[in-house]
C-alpha positions as CSV (number, residue, x, y, z in Angstrom):
1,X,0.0,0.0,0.0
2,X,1.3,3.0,-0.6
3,X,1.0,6.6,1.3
4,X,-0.4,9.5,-0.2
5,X,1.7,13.1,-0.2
6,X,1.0,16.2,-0.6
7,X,2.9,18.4,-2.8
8,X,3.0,21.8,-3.8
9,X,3.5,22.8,-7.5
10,X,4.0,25.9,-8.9
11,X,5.0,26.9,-12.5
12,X,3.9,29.8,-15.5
13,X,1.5,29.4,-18.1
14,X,2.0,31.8,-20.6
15,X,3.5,33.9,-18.3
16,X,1.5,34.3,-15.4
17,X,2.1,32.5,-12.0
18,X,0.2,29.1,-11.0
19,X,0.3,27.3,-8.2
20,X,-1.6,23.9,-7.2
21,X,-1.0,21.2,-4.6
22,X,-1.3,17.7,-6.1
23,X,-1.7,14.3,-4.2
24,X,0.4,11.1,-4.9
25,X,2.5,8.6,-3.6
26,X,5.8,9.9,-5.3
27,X,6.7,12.9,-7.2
28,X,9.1,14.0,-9.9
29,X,10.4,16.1,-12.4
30,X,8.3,14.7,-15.2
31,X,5.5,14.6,-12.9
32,X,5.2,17.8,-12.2
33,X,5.6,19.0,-16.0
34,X,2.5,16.5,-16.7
35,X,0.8,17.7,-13.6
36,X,1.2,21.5,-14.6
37,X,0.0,20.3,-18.8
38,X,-3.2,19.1,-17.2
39,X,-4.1,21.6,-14.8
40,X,-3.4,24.5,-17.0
41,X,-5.8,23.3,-18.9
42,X,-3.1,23.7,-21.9
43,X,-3.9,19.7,-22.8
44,X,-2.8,16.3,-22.2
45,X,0.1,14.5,-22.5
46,X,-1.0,11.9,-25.2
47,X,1.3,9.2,-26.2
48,X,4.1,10.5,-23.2
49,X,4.7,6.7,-21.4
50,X,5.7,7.6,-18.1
51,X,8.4,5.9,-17.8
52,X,12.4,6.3,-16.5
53,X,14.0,9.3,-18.3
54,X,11.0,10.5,-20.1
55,X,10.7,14.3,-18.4
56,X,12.7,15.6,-21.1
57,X,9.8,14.5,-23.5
58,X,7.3,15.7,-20.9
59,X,8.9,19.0,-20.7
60,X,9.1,20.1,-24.0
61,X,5.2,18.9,-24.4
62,X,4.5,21.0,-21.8
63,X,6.5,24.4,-22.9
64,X,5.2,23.4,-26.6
65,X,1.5,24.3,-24.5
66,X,2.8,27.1,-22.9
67,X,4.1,25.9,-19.0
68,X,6.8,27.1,-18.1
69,X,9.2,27.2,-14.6
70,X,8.0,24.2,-12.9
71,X,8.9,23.5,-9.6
72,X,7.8,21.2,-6.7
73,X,8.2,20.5,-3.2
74,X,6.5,18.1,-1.1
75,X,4.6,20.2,1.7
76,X,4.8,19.1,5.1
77,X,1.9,16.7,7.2
């Protein structure tokens, strides 16, 4: 079983500042890029598996949508 987090995510879309906290048992780079995608409301990540070293692909989906500065941190409790 694993334990839900909290985390706290922040990044730009189109230039203005968002911020969101997200719940999930792990986070990471790529997750936050796909995190941010969907909750700008920019669109999905279709056909992104993922999977080890795919933020890179995530990322540039992502910027191609207009996020930008992602960051994360998991928030304490």
């Amino acid at each position: 079983m694993s334990i839900q987090k909290h985390y706290l995510i922040s990044y730009r879309f189109k230039g203005e500042p968002k911020q969101f906290s997200q719940k999930d048992s792990r986070m990471s780079d790529a997750d936050a890029w796909y995190y941010s995608a969907l909750h700008s409301g920019a669109g999905r990540v279709y056909g992104v598996t993922m999977t080890k070293g795919c933020s890179r692909e995530v990322q540039l989906h992502a910027q191609q949508c207009g996020v930008t500065g992602v960051t994360w941190q998991r928030m304490p409790g």
